[in-house]
VEXPA-945327 format. One record per residue (C-alpha): residue in three letters; x, y, z. Coordinates in steps of 0.25 Angstrom, whole numbers, plus 5000, padded with zeros to 4 digits. Example, Ala and Ser with C-alpha at 12.3 -4.5 7.8 and 13.67 -1.06 7.14 Angstrom:
# VEXPA-945327
ALA504949825031;SER505549965029;
//
This chain:
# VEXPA-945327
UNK443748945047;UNK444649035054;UNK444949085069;UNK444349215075;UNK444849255088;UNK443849345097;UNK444449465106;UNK444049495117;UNK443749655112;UNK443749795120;UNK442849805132;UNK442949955134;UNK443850075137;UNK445050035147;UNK444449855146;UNK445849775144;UNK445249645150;UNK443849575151;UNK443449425159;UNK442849325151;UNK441649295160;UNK440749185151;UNK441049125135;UNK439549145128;UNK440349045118;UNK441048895118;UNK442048825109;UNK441248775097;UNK440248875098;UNK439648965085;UNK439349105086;UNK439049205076;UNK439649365076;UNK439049425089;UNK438849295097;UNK439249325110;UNK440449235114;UNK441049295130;UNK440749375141;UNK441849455147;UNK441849545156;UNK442649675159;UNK442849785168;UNK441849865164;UNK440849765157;UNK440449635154;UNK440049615138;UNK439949495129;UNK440849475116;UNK440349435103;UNK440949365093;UNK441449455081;UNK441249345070;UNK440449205068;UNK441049065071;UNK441448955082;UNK442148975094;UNK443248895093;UNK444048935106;UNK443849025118;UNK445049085122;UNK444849125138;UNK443949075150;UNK442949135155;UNK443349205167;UNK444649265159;UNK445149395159;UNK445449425143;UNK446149555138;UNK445549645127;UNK445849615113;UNK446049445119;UNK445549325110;UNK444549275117;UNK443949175108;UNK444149105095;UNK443049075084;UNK443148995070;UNK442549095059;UNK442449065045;UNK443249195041;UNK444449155034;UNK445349235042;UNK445649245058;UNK445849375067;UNK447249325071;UNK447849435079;UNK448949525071;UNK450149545078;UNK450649655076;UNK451549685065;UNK452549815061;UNK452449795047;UNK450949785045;UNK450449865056;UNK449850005054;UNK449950125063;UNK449350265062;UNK449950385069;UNK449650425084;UNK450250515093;UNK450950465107;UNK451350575116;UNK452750555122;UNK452850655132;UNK452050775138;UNK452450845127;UNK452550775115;UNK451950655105;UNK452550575095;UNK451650565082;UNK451950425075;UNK451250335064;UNK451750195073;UNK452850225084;UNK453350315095;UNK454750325097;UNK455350275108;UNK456850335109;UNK457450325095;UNK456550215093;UNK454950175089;UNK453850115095;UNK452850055084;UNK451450055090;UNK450349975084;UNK448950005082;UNK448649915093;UNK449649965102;UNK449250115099;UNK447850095102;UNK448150035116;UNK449050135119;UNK447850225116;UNK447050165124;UNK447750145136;UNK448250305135;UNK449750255136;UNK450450405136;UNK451650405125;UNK452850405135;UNK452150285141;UNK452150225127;UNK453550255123;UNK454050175138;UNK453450035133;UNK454349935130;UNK453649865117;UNK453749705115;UNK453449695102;UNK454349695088;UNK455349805088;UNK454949865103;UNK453449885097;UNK452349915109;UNK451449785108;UNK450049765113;UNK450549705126;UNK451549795129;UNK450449905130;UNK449649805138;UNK450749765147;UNK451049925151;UNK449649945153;UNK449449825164;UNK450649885170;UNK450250015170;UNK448949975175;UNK449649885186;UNK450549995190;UNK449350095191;UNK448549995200;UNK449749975210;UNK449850115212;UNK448250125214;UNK448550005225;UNK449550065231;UNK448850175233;UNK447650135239;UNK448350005247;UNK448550085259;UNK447150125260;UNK446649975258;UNK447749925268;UNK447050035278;UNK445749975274;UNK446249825276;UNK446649865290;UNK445249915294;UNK444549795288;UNK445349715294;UNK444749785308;UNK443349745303;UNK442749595306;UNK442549515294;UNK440849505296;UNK440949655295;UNK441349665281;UNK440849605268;UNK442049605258;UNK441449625242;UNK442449595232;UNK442449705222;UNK441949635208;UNK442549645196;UNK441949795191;UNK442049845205;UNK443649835204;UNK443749915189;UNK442850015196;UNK443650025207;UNK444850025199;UNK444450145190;UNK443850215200;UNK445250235207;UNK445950245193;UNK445150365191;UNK445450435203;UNK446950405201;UNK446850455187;UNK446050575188;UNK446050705199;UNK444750685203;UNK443750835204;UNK442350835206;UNK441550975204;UNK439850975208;UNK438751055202;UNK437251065206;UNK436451055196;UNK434851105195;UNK434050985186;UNK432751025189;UNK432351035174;UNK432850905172;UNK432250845183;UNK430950905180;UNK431050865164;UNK431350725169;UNK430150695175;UNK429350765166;UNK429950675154;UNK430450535158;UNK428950465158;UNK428850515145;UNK430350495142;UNK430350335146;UNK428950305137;UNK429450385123;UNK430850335126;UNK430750205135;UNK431850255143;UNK431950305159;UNK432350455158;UNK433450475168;UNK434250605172;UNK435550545167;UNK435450575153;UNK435150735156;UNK436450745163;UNK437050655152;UNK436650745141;UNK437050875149;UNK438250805153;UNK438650785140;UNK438350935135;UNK439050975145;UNK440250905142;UNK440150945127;UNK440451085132;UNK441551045141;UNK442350925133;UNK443550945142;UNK442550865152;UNK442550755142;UNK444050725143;UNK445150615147;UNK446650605151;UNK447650535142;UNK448850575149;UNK449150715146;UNK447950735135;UNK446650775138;UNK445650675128;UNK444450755125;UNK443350655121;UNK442350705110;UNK441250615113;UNK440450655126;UNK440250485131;UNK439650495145;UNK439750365153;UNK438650365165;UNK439150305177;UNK438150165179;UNK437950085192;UNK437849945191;UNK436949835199;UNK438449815206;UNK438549945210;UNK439649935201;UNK439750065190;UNK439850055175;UNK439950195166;UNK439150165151;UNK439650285141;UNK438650345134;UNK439450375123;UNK439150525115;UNK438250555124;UNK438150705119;UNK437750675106;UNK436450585112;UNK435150655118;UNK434350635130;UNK433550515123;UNK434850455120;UNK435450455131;UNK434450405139;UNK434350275132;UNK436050275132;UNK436050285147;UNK434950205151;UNK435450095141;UNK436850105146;UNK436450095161;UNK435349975158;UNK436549885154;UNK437449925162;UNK436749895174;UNK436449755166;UNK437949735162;UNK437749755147;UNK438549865143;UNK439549855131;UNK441049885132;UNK440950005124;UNK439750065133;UNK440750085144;UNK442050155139;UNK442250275131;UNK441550375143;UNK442250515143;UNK441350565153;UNK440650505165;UNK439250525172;UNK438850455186;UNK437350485190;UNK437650505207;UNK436150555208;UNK435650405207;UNK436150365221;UNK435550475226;UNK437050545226;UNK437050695227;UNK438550705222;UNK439550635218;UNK441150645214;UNK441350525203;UNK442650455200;UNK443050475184;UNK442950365174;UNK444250365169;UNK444750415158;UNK443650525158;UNK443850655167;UNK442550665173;UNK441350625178;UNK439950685182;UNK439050645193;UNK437550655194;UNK437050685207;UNK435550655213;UNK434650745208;UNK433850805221;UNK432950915224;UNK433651055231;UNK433151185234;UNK434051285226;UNK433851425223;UNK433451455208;UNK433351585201;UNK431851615196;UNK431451765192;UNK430851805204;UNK432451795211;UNK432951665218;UNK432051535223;UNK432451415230;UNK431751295222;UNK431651155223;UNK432751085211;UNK433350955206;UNK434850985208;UNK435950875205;UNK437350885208;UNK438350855197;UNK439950835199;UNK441150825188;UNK442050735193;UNK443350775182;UNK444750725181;UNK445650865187;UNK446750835177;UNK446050885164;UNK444650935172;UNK444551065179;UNK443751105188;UNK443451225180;UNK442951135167;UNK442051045177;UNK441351155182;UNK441051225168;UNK440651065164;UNK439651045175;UNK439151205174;UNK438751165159;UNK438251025164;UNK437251105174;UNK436851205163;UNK436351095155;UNK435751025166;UNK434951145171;UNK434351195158;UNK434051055156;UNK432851075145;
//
């Protein structure tokens, strides 16, 4: 028999860490492939992990309760395969590169198979290491200034970690610093108010990413927010003509959200430069139209599902993807992957009884549509006997975009096409 280390693996986009919150599995045990072993959770979802192969745990490498980082051994088994998954350090002679291209400057990029020069001399870059510096979207003349641990000055795995966490600690002192003054003002007024007047909640843990992201965004991106009025009577009126019938052939609830999904996603077709993210200087145009729907939880807490290619689905499909991704996440069931890979953002306002609304971004997407309530208006329509004032159903949608790469004249074509397609709704 031979040793078979479990990893902890990737939780989503932008995940690093996750807590181990209960072992499904003790020393001794035997499990088969799937068995589920741990619970762990993270900042955007709880999930359990399977085992990858058959066999008996031999040894559990963490508490419950610890914080592990992706890519970790969490656990040992004893398998009968005749060979172990001992990690591979890395090695110059046998590793393999292929080429990439690193920009320096502003101007320029260096094209290489496996190094960047660095002066007169070359940094070597694993595929490991280049797959992290694509992830954490580290610029090249960021690159080019880390001092590598490894043989011959190479960039190792925790070099790139260790300038994230200080990049990221950096970031966050200057955030505090920021907002200090305004919590120390705050301090001193609370201090003025008698304890039995206030209740002090503790954020929980999915309180605090929120609240971290939140202001990440609105450092990172120049926030604008353009409104249009939108007229859905047809919709309206095709709505309650359909749904009965809709929820007995289809057995599902027939809400207004997958309409504006699939306008949404029409509309975006004919304005790709909607459907965009930053990477320092470069604008990333995504070819898949994934549309994450901004989900309240029982917690009042907010989780975004992706609907991933939404533009290829129709309004059958969509409606059994929305009302299945909102179902579990309500019930704490979603999978890491049904949470990351959004390039644009819908949040439905109109279900508070909102009238309009001016959203944060979900970084690293440029913008993000609010729905708000549909309600009846008098408004002055065109028949052929001149000008009428008439009873509609009129919503109000904004475009929340990133100014750097958004203009305001793009947004407004964008939500013209997205009424177009709303009104003539068939």
């Amino acid at each position: 028999m031979s040793e078979f280390k479990v990893v902890l693996p990737s939780m989503g986009e932008g995940v690093t860490d996750a807590t181990i919150t209960k072992w499904l599995v003790k020393t001794g045990d035997t499990v088969n492939e799937d068995t589920p072993l741990v619970e762990v959770a993270t900042d955007k979802v709880d999930s359990e992990i399977p085992s990858p192969k058959k066999g008996i745990v031999e040894k559990l490498l963490f508490n419950e309760g610890d914080v592990v980082p992706i890519g970790a051994n969490i656990l040992i088994l004893k398998t009968n395969d005749t060979e172990s998954n001992e990690e591979v350090t890395e090695k110059p002679e046998i590793q393999k590169f292929s080429t990439v291209a690193i920009p320096v400057n502003n101007n320029e990029q260096t094209s290489v198979n496996d190094e960047i020069k660095k002066g007169e001399s070359k940094i070597f870059l694993s595929p490991l290491v280049r797959q992290m510096i694509k992830e954490y979207l580290i610029p090249g003349d960021e690159i080019i200034n880390i001092n590598g641990t490894g043989l011959g000055g190479r960039i190792t795995k925790i070099d790139i970690e260790n300038y994230i966490n200080k990049k990221t600690e950096q970031k966050n002192i200057n955030i505090i610093n920021e907002v200090k003054p305004v919590i120390q003002q705050q301090a001193k007024q609370v201090e003025n108010i008698a304890v039995n007047e206030v209740e002090i909640i503790e954020m929980d843990r999915m309180r605090k990413i929120i609240a971290g992201h939140m202001l990440n965004s609105v450092h990172t991106s120049p926030h604008v927010t353009s409104f249009i009025e939108v007229d859905v009577t047809k919709i309206v009126e095709w709505r309650n003509k359909h749904k009965d019938e809709f929820l007995k052939k289809y057995g599902e609830k027939l809400t207004y959200m997958p309409i504006f999904i699939e306008a949404t996603a029409n509309a975006i077709r004919d304005y790709p430069l909607v459907n965009v993210s930053v990477e320092g200087n470069n604008i990333l145009v995504k070819k898949n139209i994934n549309i994450g729907i901004a989900t309240a939880l029982p917690s009042w807490n907010l989780i975004v599902p992706v609907i991933k290619n939404a533009d290829q689905m129709n309004l059958i499909g969509l409606t059994k993807s929305l009302n299945d991704l909102a179902n579990r996440a309500r019930q704490n069931k979603l999978l890491p992957d049904e949470i990351k890979g959004g390039t644009f953002t819908i949040t439905n306002l109109g279900s508070f009884g909102t009238l309009a609304g001016t959203p944060i971004i979900n970084q690293p997407e440029s913008a993000i549509l609010a729905l708000g309530e549909i309600r009846k208006k008098p408004a002055v329509i065109e028949t052929p006997n001149g000008d009428a004032i008439a009873i509609r159903s009129i919503i109000i949608v904004s475009l929340t975009f990133d100014h750097r790469v958004i203009d305001g004249a793009l947004a407004g074509a964008f939500l013209k096409k997205l009424s177009e397609y709303l009104e003539n709704f068939s």
